[in-house]
Structures are given as C-alpha cells and as structure tokens.
DRENDO-1510 file (C-alpha; in Angstrom, 1 decimal, always signed):
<recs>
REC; n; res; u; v; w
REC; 1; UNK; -9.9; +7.7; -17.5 .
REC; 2; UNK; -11.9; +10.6; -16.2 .
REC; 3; UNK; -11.3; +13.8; -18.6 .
REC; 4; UNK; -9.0; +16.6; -16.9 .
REC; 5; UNK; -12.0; +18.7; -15.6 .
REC; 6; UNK; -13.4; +16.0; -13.5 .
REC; 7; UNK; -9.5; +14.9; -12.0 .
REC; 8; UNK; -9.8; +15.9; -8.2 .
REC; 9; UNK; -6.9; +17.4; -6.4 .
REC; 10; UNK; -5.0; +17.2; -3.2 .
REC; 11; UNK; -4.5; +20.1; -0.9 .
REC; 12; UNK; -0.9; +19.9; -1.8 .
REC; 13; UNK; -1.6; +20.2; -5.8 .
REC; 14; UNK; -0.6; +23.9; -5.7 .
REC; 15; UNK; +2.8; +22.9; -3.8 .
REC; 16; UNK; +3.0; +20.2; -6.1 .
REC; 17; UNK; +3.0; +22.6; -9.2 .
REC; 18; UNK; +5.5; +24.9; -7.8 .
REC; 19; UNK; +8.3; +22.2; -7.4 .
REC; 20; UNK; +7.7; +21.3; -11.0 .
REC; 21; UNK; +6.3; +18.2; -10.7 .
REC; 22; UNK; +4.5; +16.4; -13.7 .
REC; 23; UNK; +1.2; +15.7; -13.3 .
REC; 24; UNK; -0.7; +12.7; -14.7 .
REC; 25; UNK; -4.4; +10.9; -13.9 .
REC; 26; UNK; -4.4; +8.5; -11.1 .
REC; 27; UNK; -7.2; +6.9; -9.6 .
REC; 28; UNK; -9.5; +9.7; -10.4 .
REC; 29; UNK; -7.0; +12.2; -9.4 .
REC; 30; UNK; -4.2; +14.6; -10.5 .
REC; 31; UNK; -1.5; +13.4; -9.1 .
REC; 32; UNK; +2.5; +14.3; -9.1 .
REC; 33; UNK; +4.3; +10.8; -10.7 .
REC; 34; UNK; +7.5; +12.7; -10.7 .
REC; 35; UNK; +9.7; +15.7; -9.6 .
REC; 36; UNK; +13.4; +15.2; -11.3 .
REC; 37; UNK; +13.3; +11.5; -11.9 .
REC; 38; UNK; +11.8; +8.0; -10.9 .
REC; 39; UNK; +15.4; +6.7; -10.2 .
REC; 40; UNK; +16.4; +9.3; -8.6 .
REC; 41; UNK; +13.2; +10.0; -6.1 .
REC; 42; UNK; +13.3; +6.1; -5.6 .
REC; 43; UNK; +17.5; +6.6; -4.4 .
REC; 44; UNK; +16.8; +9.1; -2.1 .
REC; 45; UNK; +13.8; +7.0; -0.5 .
REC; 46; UNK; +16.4; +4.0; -0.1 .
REC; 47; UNK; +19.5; +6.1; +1.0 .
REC; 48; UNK; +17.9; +9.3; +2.6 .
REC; 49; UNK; +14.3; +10.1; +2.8 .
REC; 50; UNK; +11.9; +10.9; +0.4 .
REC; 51; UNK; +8.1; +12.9; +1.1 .
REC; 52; UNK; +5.1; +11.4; -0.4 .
REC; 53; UNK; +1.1; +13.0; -0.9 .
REC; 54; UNK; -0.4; +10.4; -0.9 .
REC; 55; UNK; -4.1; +12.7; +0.1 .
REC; 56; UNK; -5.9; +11.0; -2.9 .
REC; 57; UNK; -6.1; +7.8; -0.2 .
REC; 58; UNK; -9.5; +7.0; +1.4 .
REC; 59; UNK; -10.2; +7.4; +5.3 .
REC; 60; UNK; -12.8; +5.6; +6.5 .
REC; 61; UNK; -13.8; +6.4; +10.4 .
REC; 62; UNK; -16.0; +3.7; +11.8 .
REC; 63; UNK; -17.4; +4.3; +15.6 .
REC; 64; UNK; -19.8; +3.1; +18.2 .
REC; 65; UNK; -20.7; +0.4; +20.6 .
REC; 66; UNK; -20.7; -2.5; +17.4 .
REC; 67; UNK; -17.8; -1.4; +15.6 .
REC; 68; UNK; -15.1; -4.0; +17.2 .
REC; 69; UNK; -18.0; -6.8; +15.8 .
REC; 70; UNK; -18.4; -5.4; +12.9 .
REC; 71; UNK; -14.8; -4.9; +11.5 .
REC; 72; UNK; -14.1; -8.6; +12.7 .
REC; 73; UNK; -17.5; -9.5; +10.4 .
REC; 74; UNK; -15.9; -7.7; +7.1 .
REC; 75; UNK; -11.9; -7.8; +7.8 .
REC; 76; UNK; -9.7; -11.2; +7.7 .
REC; 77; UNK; -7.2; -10.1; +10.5 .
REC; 78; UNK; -7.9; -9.9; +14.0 .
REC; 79; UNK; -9.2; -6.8; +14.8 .
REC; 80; UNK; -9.4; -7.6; +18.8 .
REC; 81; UNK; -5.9; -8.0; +19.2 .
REC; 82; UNK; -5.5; -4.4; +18.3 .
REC; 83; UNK; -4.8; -2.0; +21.6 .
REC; 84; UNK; -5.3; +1.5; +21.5 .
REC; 85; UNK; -2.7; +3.4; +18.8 .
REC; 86; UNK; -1.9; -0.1; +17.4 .
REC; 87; UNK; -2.5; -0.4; +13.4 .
REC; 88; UNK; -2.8; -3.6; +11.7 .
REC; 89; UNK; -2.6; -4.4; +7.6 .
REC; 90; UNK; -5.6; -6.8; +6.7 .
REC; 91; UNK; -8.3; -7.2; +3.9 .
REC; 92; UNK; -12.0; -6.4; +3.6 .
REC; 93; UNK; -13.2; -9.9; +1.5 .
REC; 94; UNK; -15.7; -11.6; +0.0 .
REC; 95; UNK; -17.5; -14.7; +0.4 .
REC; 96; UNK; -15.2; -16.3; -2.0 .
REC; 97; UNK; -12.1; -14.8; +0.4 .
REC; 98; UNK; -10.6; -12.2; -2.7 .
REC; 99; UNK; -9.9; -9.0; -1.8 .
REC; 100; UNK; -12.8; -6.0; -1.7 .
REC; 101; UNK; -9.4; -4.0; -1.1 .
REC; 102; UNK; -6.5; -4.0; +0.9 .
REC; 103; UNK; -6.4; -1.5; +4.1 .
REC; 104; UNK; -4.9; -0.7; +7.4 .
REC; 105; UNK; -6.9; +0.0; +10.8 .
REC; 106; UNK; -6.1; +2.0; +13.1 .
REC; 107; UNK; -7.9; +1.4; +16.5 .
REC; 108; UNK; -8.1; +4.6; +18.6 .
REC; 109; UNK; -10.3; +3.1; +21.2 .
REC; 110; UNK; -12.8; -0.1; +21.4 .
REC; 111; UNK; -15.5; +1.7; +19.6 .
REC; 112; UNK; -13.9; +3.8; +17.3 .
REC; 113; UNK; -11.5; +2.9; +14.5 .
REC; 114; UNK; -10.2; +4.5; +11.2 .
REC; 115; UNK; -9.5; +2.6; +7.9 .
REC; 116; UNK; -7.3; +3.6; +5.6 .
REC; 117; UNK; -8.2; +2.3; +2.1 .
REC; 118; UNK; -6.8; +2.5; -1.5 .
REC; 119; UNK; -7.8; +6.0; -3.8 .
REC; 120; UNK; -10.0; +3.6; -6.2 .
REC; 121; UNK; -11.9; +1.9; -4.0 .
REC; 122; UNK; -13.1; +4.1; -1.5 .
REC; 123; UNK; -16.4; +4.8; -2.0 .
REC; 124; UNK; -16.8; +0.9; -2.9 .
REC; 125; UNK; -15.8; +0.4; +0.5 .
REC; 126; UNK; -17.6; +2.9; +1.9 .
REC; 127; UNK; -20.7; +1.3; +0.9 .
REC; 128; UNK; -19.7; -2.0; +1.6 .
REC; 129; UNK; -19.3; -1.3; +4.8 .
REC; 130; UNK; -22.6; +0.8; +5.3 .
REC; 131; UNK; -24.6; -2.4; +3.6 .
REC; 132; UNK; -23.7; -4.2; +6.5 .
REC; 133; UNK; -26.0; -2.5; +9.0 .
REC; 134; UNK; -25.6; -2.3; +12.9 .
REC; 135; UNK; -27.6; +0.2; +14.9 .
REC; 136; UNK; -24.9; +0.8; +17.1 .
REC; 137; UNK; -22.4; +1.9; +14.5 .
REC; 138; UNK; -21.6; +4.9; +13.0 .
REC; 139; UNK; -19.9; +4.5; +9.5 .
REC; 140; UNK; -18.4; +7.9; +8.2 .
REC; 141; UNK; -16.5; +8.5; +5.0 .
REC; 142; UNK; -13.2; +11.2; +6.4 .
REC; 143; UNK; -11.7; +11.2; +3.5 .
REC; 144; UNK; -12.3; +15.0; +2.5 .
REC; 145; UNK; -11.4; +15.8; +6.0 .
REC; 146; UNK; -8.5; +14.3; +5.8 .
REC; 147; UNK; -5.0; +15.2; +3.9 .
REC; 148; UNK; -2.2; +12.2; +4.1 .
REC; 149; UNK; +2.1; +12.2; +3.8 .
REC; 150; UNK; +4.5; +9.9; +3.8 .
REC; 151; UNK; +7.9; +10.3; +4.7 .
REC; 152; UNK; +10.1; +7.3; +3.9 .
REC; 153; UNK; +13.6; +6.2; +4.1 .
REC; 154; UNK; +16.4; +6.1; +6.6 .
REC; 155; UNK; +16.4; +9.9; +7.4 .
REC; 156; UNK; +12.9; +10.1; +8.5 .
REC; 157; UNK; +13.4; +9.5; +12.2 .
REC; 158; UNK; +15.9; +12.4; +12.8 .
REC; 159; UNK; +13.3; +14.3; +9.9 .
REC; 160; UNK; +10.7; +13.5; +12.5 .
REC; 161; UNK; +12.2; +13.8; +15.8 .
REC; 162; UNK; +12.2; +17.7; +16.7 .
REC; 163; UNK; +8.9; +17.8; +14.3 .
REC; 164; UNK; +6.6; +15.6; +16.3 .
REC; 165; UNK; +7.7; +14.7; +20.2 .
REC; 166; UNK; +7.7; +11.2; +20.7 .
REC; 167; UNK; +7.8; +9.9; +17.6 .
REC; 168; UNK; +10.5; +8.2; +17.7 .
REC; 169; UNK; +9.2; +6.0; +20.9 .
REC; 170; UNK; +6.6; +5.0; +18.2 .
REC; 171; UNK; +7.2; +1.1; +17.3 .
REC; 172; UNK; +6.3; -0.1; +13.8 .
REC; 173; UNK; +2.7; -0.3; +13.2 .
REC; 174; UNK; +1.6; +2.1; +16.0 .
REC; 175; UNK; +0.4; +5.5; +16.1 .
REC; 176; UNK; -0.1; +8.4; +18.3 .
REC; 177; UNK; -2.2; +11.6; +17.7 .
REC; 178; UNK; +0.4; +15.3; +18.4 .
REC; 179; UNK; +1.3; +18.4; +16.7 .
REC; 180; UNK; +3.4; +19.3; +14.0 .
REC; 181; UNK; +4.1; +23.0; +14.0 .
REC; 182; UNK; +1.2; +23.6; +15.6 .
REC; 183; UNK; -0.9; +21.8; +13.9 .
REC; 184; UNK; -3.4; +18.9; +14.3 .
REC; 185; UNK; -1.3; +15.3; +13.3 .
REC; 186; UNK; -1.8; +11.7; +13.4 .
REC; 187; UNK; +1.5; +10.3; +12.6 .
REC; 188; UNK; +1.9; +6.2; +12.1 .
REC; 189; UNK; +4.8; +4.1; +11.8 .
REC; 190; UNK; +3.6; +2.2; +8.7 .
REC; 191; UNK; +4.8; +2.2; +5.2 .
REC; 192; UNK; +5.1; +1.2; +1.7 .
REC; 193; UNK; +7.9; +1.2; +0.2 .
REC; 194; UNK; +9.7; -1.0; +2.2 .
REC; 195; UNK; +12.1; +1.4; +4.3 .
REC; 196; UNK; +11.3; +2.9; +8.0 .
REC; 197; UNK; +9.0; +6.2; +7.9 .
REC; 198; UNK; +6.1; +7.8; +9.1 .
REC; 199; UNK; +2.3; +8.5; +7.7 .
REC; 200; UNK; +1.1; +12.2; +8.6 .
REC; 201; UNK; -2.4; +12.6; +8.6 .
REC; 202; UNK; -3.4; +16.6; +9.1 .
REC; 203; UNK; -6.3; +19.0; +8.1 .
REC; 204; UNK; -6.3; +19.6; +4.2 .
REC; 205; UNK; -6.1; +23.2; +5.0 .
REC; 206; UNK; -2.6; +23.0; +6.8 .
REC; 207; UNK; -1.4; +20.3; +4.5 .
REC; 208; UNK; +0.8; +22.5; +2.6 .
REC; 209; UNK; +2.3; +24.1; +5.8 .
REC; 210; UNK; +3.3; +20.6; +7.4 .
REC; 211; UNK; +4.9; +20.0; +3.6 .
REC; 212; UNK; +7.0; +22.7; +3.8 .
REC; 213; UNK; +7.8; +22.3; +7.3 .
REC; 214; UNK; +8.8; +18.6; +6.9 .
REC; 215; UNK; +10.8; +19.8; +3.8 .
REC; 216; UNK; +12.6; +22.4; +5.7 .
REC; 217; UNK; +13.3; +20.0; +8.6 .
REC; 218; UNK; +14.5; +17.1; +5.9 .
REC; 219; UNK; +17.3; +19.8; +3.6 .
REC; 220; UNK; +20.0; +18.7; +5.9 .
REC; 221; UNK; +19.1; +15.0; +5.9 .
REC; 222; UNK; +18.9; +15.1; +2.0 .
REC; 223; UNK; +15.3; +14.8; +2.0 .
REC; 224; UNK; +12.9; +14.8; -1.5 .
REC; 225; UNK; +10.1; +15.4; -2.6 .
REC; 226; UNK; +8.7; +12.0; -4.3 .
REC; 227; UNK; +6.1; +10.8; -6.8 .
REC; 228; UNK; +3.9; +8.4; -7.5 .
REC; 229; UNK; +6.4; +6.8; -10.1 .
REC; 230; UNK; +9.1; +6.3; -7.2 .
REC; 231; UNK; +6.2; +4.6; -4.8 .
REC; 232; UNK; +5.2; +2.3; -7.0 .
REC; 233; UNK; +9.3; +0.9; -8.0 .
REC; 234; UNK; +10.0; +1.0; -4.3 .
REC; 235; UNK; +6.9; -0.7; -3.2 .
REC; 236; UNK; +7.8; -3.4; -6.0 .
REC; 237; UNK; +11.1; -4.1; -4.5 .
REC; 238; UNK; +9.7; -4.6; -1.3 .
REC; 239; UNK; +7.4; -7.2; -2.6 .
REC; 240; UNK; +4.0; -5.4; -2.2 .
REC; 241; UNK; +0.9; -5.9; -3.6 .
REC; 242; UNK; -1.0; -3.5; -5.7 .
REC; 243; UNK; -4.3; -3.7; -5.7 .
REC; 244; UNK; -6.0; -3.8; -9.2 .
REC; 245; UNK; -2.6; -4.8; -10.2 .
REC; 246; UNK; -1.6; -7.7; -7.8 .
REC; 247; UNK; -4.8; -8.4; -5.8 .
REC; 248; UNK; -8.6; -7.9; -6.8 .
REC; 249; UNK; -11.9; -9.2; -6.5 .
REC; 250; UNK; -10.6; -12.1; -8.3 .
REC; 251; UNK; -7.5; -13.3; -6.3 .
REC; 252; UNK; -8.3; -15.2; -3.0 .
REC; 253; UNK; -5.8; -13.7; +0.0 .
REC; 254; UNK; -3.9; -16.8; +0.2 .
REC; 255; UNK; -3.0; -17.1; -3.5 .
REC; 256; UNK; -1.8; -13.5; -2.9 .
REC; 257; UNK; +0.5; -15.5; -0.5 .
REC; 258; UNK; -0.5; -13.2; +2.4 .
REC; 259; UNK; -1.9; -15.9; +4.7 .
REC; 260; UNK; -0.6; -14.1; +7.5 .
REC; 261; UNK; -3.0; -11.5; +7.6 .
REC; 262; UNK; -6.0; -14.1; +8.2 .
REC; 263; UNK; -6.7; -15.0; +11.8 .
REC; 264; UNK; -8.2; -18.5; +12.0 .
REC; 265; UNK; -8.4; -18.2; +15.6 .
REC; 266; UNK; -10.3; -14.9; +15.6 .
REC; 267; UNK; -14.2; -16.9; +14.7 .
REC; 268; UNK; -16.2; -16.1; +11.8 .
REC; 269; UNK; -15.9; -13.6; +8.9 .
REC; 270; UNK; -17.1; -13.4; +5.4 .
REC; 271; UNK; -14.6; -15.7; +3.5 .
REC; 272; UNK; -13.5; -17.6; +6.1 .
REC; 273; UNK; -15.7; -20.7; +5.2 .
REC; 274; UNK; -13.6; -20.5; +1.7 .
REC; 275; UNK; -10.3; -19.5; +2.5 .
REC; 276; UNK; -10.4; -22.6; +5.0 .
REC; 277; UNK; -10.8; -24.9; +2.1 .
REC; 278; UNK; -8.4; -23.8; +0.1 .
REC; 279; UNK; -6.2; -24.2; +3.0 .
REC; 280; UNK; -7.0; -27.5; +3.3 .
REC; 281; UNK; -6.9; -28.6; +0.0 .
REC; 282; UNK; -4.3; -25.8; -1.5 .
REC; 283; UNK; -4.9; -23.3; -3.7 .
REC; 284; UNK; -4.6; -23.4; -7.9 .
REC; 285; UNK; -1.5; -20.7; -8.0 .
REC; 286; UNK; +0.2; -18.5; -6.2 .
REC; 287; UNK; +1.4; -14.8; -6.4 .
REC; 288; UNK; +5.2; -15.2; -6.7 .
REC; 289; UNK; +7.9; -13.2; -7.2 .
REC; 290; UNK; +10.9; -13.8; -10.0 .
REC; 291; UNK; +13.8; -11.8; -12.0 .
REC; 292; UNK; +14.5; -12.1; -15.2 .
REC; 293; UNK; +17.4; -13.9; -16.2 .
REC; 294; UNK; +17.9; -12.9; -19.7 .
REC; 295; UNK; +17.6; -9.0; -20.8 .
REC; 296; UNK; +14.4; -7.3; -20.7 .
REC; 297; UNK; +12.1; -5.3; -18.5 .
REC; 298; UNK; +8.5; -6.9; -17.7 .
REC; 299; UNK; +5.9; -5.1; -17.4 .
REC; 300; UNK; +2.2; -5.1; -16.1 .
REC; 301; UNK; +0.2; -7.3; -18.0 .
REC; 302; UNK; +3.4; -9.1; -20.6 .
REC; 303; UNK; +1.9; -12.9; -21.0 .
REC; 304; UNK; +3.7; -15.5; -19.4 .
REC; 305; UNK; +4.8; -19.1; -20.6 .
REC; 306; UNK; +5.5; -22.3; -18.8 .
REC; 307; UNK; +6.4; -25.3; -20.4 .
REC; 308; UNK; +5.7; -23.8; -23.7 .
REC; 309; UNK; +1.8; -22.9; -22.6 .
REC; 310; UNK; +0.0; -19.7; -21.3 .
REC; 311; UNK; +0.2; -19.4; -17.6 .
REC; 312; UNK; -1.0; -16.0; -17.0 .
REC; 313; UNK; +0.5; -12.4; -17.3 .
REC; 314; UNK; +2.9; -10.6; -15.4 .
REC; 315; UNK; +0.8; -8.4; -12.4 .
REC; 316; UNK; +3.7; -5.7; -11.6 .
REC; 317; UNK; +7.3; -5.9; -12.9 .
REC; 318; UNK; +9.7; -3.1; -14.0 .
REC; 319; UNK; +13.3; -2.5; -13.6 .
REC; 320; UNK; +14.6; -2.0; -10.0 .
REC; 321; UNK; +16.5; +0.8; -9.4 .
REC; 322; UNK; +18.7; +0.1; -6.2 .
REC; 323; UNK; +19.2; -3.7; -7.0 .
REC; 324; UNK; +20.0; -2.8; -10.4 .
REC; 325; UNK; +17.8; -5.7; -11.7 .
REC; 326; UNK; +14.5; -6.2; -13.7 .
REC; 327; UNK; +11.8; -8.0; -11.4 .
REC; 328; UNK; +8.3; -8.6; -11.1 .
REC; 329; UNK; +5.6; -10.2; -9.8 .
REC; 330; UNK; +2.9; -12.8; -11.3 .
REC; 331; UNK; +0.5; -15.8; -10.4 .
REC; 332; UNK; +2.2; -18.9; -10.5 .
REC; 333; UNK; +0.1; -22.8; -11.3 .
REC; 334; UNK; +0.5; -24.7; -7.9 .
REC; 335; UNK; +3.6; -27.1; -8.6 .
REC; 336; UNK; +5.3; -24.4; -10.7 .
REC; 337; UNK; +5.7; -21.7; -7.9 .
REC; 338; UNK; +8.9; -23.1; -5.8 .
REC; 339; UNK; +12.3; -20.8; -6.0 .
REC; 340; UNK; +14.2; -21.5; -9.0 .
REC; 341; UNK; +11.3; -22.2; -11.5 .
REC; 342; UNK; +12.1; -20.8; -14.8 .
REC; 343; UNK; +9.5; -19.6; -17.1 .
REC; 344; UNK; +9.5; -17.3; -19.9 .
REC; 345; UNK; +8.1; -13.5; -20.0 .
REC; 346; UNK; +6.8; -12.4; -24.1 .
REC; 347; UNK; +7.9; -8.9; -24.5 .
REC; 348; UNK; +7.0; -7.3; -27.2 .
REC; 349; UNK; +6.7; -10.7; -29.0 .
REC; 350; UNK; +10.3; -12.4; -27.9 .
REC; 351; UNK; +10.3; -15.2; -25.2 .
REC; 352; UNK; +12.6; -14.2; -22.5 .
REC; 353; UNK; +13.9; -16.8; -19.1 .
REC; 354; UNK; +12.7; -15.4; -15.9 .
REC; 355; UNK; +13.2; -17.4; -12.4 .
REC; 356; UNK; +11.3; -17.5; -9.3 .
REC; 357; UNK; +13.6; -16.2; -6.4 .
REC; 358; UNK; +12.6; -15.6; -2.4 .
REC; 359; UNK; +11.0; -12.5; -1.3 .
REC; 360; UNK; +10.5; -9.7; -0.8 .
REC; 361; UNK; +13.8; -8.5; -3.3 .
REC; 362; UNK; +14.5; -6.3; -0.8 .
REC; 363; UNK; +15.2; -6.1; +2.5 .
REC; 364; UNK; +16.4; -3.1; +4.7 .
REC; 365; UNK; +19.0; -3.3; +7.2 .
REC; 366; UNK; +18.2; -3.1; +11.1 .
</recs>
C-alpha cells in the first residue's frame, strides 16, 4: 500500500474533507469510504439517491481512422454495434480469455472512442493498449483531464432533470455530451450499484462546483453524499463483479458467468480461440452467488468447503444492508454451482452452511 505521501487525490478531496468524510488508501488513492455510515449511504442509494467521486477511475480516449479495428482486436464485446452516444460494458482479455480489466466504451463517433477503466489498472491498460500498434490510431491516457460522479438511486432523474436538459430522454447505456451549470459535462446512463443514475464526467477544475450544485439540486430529493464503503455493499447486492476481487488475470470471462458480454458473431479477438473451447467443452467452475444460511458474515478471501474438501475462497461477501441478509460471491467446481448447493464458509475457524441462490440478489423495480 503506497505510504500517505505518495496517495493521489481527486479534485473533490478538499470537498470531501469538509463533509467529514473518512479517508482511507484505495487503489493508489485517498479516497472517502464513508461520510456518516455504510448502511446508511447504501439506504439512501436504494431509497433516494446517493453522489459518488469516483475521479480516481481511468479514462482512456482512443481515436483515429483504426480505432473501430482495434478495440474489436483487444475487447470481447462488439464494438461495431455501438452508434454514436451508445456505451457498452465489455472486457479487455488475454489469450487465455481472463480479464486484463473490466471497462465500458463509450463510442462518440467511428473513430474516436473513450474507455473507462478500473483505478488499478489504468496505466496497465494504457500500455496494453499502446503495445498493440496501428498507425492510424491515436491512444491517449485522459485520465488527469478528466474528474468522474456518480449519482445513483431512484431520485437521480428529477436530481438530473433541470441540471442537464435532456437527460432524462437518455436510455440506459447511452450518453450525451451538455452543460451542467455552465460547465463542460458528459453525463451516461450507466451504473454500479444496481439502481438507475447517471455518470458525470467534467473538468477536474469545476469538479467541486458540479458537486455542490448536484448536492444543492438533490436536498429536496434526500440526496447523500456516498463512499466507497456504500459502492462496494450496493454493487454486491446487485451481483457485480470486482475486479481483483471477483475477476482477474486468472478468471476466464465465462467462469465469471458473464458470457453475455462476448460476441461470437463479431470475428476474431484475442481470447476468442479459448473462450470457444471452454464453451464447447464447459468450463472447470463458475462465479456463483449464495447466502448464508446459518449466522455469520463472509468475507473476502474466508475458505470455502464442499463435501468436506477445499473448494476455493469466498471473492466478495458481506452483510447486505437493504435485504437484511449476509451474501457473497465465490467460484463454484462445475457440477456443484446449480441453485440450492449448500456448502460451508470457515469463519474465523467455524464451518458455517451457505446456499447457492439466483442472481443478482437484487433487483430494482421498473
């Protein structure tokens, strides 16, 4: 973990100091985890809305006459069925199909795109992408350029609606690029904590003015500030991954049971050779998700026993605050990863009954 000098900062630390957030080290960076309460940020996300910084995330722009070919060539999605201010989940992978990292795509036009990649891994994927050379492209790392929120939960439309004009006619995975209070926005209809909201990408400089605006706009509406803590317990209930928790260089994308990011019908891409034999022939385990039956609260990492023998370790579990259950998330041996499996979790050294159940746990209301 890097030392408290070398932490970097958001444009919104300052804000974030004033509301008496606590700080901790994420990713390389200082980040707020909480501002009253993990349960209580995750409520308001589920019943109201709830306002993210989430700046520490890499932006990637790539641009030029070869970009289209070359994000088809490194991602597992179809790239081409993007239209302009369409935004598609998908995975930069290896040869062996596992995940370099989890991103989304934005396609502003046919030759110019912008990637949206996880804190840690942004500068891997940065040069990932540059060692696969095309003259015609132009690969540029945005992410100091760049400041990113996240408003979440029911609320956020009416948050959004006299903020940003025509956000509301914005469909789920689009985008548009407008003004917030005057300034400079890209605002998405993405997510990742399972409700409806919006991503706000604006000049680091006039971060903290579009916080405080959105803030402002949100009192009525019950709007909070939220932390890192909260994103992570929604995101859980909503039954996505985390990646150096959930997915990694190690997990292929269909173990990760997201097969529906990979086009087969798209042609080549690095991993495809691989993920189409484990398609064929089915893969070794499988990235399920379970409750725990008796007491306890599983955690990232707690081994896991099946039929009285190691069968891995729990990736992501915790307590869930608005189903009011302990859940989690783990790698399941092929055979052993249907609904109603049982399987023990050790914590702290006692053997405790967990069960596979459908996902995600949650599901909001249309």
């Amino acid at each position: 973990m890097p030392s408290e000098q070398t932490l970097k900062r958001t444009p919104l630390y300052e804000v974030h100091r004033e509301a008496g957030a606590r700080l901790v080290a994420f990713a390389g960076w200082e980040m707020p985890v909480q501002y009253t309460s993990v349960v209580a940020e995750h409520l308001a996300v589920r019943t109201r809305a709830g306002l993210f910084d989430v700046s520490h995330m890499g932006e990637i722009e790539v641009h030029g006459r070869g970009a289209l070919a070359l994000l088809q060539k490194l991602t597992c999605n179809d790239v081409g069925r993007l239209l302009d201010g369409q935004a598609q989940y998908t995975a930069l992978t290896t040869a062996a199909g596992c995940f370099i990292d989890d991103l989304l795509v934005y396609r502003f036009s046919e030759d110019r795109y912008l990637l949206v990649v996880n804190a840690a891994n942004a500068e891997k994927d940065y040069r990932w992408i540059r060692s696969h050379p095309d003259g015609e492209v132009e690969v540029i790392d945005r992410s100091d350029d760049t400041a990113l929120l996240a408003l979440q939960g029911p609320a956020a439309p009416a948050i959004m609606a006299p903020l940003a004009e025509g956000a509301l006619g914005l469909k789920r995975y689009r985008f548009m690029e407008t003004q917030i209070d005057g300034v400079p926005a890209i605002v998405g209809r993405t997510g990742y904590t399972g409700e409806d909201g919006f991503e706000i990408y604006v000049p680091p400089a006039r971060a903290a003015k579009v916080w405080r605006r959105l803030m402002e706009a949100g009192r009525p509406e019950g709007l909070a500030p939220a932390g890192l803590g909260a994103r992570d317990t929604l995101r859980l209930e909503a039954k996505m991954a985390l990646y150096g928790n959930d997915i990694d260089e190690t997990t292929s994308v269909l173990e990760a049971d997201l097969g529906w990011i990979v086009s087969w019908e798209k042609g080549d891409f690095i991993g495809r050779d691989e993920l189409a034999r484990q398609r064929q022939g089915g893969v070794q385990r499988r990235l399920v998700g379970f409750e725990m039956i008796d007491q306890g609260i599983p955690r990232h990492g707690y081994p896991i026993v099946l039929a009285g023998r190691p069968a891995g370790a729990v990736t992501s579990g915790g307590f869930a605050p608005f189903l009011r259950k302990s859940i989690g998330m783990a790698y399941l041996p092929s055979g052993h990863d249907t609904i109603g499996t049982r399987f023990e979790v050790l914590i702290r050294g006692t053997a405790l009954t967990a069960q596979v159940v459908p996902t995600p746990f949650y599901k909001r209301g249309k």
